[in-house]
N, C-alpha and C positions, 0 to 999 in steps of 0.2 A: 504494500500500500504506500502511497506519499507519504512522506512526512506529516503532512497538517493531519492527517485522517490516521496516521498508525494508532492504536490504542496500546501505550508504553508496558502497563501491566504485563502482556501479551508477550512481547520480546523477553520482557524480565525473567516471565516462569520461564520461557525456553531457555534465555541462559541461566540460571539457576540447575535446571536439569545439566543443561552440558557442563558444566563446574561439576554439579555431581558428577556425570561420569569420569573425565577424569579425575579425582581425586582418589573413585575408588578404582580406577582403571590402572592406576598406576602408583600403586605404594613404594618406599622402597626397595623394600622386601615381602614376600607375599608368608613370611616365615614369621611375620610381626606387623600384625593387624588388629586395630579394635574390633571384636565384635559387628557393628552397628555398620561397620564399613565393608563386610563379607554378603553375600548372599543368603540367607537360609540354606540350609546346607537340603533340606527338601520339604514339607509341609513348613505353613508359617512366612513370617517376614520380614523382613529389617528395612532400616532406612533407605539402604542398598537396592531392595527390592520395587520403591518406589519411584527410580528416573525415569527406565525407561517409558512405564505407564502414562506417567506425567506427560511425558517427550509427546507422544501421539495421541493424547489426551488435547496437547497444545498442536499438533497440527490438524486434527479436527477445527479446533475452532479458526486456525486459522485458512481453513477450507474456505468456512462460510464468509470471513473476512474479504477473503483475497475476491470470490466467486461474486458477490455484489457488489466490489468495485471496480473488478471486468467487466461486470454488465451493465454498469452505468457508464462505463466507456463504450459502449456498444458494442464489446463482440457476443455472439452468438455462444450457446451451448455447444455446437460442434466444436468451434473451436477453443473453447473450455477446456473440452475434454483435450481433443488435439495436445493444447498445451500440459495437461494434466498424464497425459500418458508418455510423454514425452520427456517429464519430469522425473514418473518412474521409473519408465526404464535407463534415464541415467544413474538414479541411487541404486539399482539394482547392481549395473555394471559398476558402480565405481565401488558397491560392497563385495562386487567380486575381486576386483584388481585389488582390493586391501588385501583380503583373504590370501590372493597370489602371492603378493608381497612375501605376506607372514610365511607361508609354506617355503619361497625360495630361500628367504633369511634366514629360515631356522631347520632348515632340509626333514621337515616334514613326510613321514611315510604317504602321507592322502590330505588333499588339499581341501577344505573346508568350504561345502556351497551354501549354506543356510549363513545369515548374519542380521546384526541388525541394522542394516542399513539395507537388506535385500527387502526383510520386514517391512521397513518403512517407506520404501517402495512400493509392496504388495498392497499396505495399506491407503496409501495417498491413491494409489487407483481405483480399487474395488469403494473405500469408503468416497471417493469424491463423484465418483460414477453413479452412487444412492443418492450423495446429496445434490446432486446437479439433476437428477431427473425423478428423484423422489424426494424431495425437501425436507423441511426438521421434521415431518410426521413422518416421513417414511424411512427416514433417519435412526427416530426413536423404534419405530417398528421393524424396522432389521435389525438393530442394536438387539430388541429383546428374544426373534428370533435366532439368531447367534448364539446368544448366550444361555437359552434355554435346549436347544439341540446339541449344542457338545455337551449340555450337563446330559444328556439324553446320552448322546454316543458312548463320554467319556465318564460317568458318574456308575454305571452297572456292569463296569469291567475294572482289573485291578489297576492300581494308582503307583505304584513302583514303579522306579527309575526306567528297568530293562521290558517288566510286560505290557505298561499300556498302550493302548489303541494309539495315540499319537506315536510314540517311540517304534511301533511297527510298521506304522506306515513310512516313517521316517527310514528304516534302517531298509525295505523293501526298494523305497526310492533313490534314498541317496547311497543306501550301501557302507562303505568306510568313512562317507566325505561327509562327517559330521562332526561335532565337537565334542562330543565322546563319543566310545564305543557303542554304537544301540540306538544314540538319543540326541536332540540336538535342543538347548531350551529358544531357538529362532526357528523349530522345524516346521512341515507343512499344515497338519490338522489345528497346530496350536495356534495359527496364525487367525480364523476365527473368531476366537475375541478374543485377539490384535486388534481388528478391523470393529468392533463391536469398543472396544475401547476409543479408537478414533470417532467411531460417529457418536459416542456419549459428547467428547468434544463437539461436536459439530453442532450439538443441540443447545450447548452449555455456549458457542459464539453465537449460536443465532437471539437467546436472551441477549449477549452483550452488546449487538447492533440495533436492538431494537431500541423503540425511541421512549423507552421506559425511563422515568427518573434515574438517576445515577444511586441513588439509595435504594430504590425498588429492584435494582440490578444485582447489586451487591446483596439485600436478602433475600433475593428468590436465588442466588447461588451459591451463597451458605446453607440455607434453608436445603434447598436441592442437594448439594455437594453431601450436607452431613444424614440425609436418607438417603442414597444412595450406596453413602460408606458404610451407615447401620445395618440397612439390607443385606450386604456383598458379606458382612461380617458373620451375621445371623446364617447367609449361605453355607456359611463357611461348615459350619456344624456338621452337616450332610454330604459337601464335596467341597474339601478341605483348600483352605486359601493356598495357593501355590505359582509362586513366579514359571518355574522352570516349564509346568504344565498348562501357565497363563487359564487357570481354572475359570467358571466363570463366575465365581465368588470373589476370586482375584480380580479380573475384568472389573467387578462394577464397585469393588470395595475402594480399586485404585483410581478409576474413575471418581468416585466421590471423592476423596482426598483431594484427588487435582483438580476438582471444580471450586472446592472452599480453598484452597491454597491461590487458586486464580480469582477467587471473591474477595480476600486478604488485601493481593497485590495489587485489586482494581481499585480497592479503597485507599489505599497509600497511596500508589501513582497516579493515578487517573481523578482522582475526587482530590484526595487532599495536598496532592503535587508535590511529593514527600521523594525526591526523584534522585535526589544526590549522593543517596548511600547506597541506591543499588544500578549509580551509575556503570560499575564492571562488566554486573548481567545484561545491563541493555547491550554493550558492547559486544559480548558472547554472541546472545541471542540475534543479533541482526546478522551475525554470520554462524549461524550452530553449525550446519553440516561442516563448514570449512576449519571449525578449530576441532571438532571431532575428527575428521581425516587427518590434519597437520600432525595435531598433538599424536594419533594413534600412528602413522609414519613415522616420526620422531621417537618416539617410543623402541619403536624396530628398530630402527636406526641404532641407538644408543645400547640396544640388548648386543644387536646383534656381532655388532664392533669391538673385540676383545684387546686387551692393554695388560700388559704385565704386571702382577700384583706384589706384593713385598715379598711374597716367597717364592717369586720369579714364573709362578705358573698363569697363565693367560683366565684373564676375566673380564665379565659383560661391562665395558664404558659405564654404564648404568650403573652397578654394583659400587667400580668405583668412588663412583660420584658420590656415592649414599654413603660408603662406610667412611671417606675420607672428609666430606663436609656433614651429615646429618647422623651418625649413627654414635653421637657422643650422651646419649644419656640413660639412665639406671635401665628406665623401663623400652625397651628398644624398637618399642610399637609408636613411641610418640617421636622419635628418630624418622620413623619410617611414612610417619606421619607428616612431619615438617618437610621430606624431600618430597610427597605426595603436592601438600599447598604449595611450596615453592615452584614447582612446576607445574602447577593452574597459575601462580601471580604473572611468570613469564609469556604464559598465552594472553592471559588478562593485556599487560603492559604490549604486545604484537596487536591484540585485536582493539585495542582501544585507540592504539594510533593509525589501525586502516578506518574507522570509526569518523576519527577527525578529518581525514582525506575524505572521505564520503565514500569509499570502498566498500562496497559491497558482492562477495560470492553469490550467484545466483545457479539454484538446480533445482 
C-alpha cells in the first residue's frame, strides 16, 4: 500500500514475527537454549510456536489490505490473481533455492522440498484465490471448513510423530526430502490450516479496513482474537494443540492470539501514535521476506565457513564468533542468547537504513 494509506500496526506485527524468527532461528548454540525459545518438542506450545502462525495470520490481512487498494486503482480480479500467483510461485522457488543452499553447504544426504517459505507461498495463493472471489464470508466459511475436516481426517487416527495421516502422506510424496525422517512440520496435508490460519487473517483485515471507529476496531479484535484463542484452546482437549501437526486447535488458538496481539498494536500505533519504540519492526516488517532470506543465507554462510580453533582443529565461523565474543557467562544459555539478539540488532541496523532510502524488496 502507499505510505499515507499503510496501517503501521500491520508492518509492526510482521516484523515482530521476523525478529522472532531469527532470534530463535539462530542461537549461539543450539546446546544452550531457554526453554521459551525451542519449539515444543511435540503436543503443547511455546512462544517459539507462535511466529510462524502470526506470520500468515499477518499476511491474510494483508490480502485484504493490499486487494482493495488494487481495486481502487482499477485492476481487475484477473489480474489480482495474475499478480497473486505470481507472487507465489516466487516464495515457493526462492524456498527452494534456500533449501539448495543448505543441502550444498552442509552436503546433505537429500535435499529438503517442504519449507516455510514454500508454505507461505501455498498459502498467499489458495487463501487469496477465497478471498478475491469469495470474500470475508467465504473467507470465514472455508476457514471453518479447513479446520473442521483435518480435525475429521486427522483427529481418528494416531497423533505420533512417524504414524499420522499427514506424516504418510508426506513420506509417500516427498520420500527422504523432508526435514526429518517420516515427517516434515511444513508438509503437504498440514498445510490446511496453514491456509485456514491465513484466511482467519483475512477476516480479522477486513474489520481493520472497515470504516468502523478506530475503538470499535480494536474491541471487536480483542473481543474476536481472545474467543477465538479460548475456543482453539478448549479444542485442544480432544485434538491436542500442536505446531508440528498445525492441528486445528493450533490453527484457531494461534489465530486468536495474532488477532489480539494485532488489536494491541493497532491501539498503540495506529490510534495512539505511540510509533517510536517499535520503530525497528516497522523496518523488518516492510521488508520480512528479505531479512528472512539474508539473515537465513548468512547464517549458512557463517556455519558453513570453518576457521581454526585454539586446539588447531577447524570450526563453524559461527561457533567462533559465539565462544570468543558471547559465551562469557555462568549460565551459557544467556551467552547464546546475546549472540542470538546481537545478530537480529545487525539486521535491524541493515534494514533500517534500506528503510531510510525508501528501499523496498518486493515478492
Amino acid at each position: 500500500m502507499t505510505g499515507e494509506n499503510r496501517i503501521d500496526s500491520v508492518d509492526v506485527l510482521r516484523g515482530v514475527t521476523i525478529a522472532g524468527m531469527i532470534v530463535v532461528n539462530d542461537p549461539g548454540t543450539w546446546s544452550a537454549v531457554y526453554p521459551p525459545l525451542l519449539h515444543a518438542e511435540w503436543h503443547g506450545w511455546t512462544y517459539t510456536d507462535t511466529i510462524f502462525p502470526f506470520f500468515l495470520f499477518v499476511v491474510g490481512v494483508s490480502l485484504v489490505l493490499s486487494f482493495a487498494r488494487q481495486r481502487k486503482d482499477g485492476a481487475s480480479d484477473g489480474v489480482l490473481f495474475r499478480r497473486m500467483a505470481i507472487r507465489a510461485a516466487a516464495l515457493v522457488g526462492l524456498g527452494l533455492a534456500l533449501n539448495f543452499v543448505s543441502y550444498l553447504a552442509f552436503h546433505k544426504a537429500h535435499m529438503r522440498f517442504p519449507g516455510v517459505l514454500q508454505r507461505i507461498g501455498v498459502c498467499v495463493l489458495v487463501a487469496g484465490a477465497i478471498v478475491l472471489w469469495g470474500g470475508v464470508r467465504g473467507a470465514a466459511a472455508a476457514a471453518a471448513a479447513l479446520l473442521l475436516g483435518y480435525w475429521a481426517l486427522m483427529g481418528s487416527g494416531p497423533l505420533d510423530p512417524q504414524s499420522n495421516l499427514a506424516a504418510r502422506i508426506d513420506a509417500a510424496v516427498f520420500g527422504p526430502h523432508t526435514w526429518r525422517p517420516g515427517w516434515d512440520p511444513e508438509g503437504l496435508l498440514s498445510t490446511l490450516p496453514a491456509i485456514a490460519t491465513t484466511l482467519c487473517g483475512a477476516v480479522a483485515g477486513e474489520r481493520l479496513r472497515s470504516p468502523l471507529s478506530p475503538e470499535r476496531k480494536f474491541t471487536e479484535l480483542l473481543a474476536g482474537g481472545a474467543a477465538a484463542a479460548s475456543m482453539g484452546f478448549l479444542w485442544g482437549r480432544v485434538f491436542p494443540v500442536n505446531k508440528n501437526l498445525w492441528t486445528s486447535s493450533y490453527a484457531l488458538a494461534m489465530a486468536g492470539l495474532g488477532a489480539m496481539a494485532l488489536a494491541l498494536f493497532y491501539w498503540a500505533m495506529d490510534v495512539r501514535g505511540w510509533k517510536r519504540l517499535a520503530a525497528p519492526f516497522l523496518w523488518l516488517g516492510r521488508n520480512a521476506i528479505a531479512a528472512f532470506v539474508l539473515s537465513s543465507l548468512t547464517a549458512i554462510a557463517l556455519i558453513a565457513v570453518h576457521v581454526e580453533g585454539p586446539d588447531g582443529k577447524p570450526r563453524p565461523l559461527w561457533t567462533a564468533i559465539h565462544r570468543t565474543l558471547f559465551d562469557r557467562f555462568a549460565d551459557p544459555r544467556l551467552g547464546s542468547l546475546a549472540f542470538a539478539l546481537a545478530y537480529l540488532a545487525i539486521w535491524i541496523a541493515i534494514f533500517g537504513l534500506l528503510y531510510r532510502r525508501r528501499v523496498f524488496f518486493k515478492i
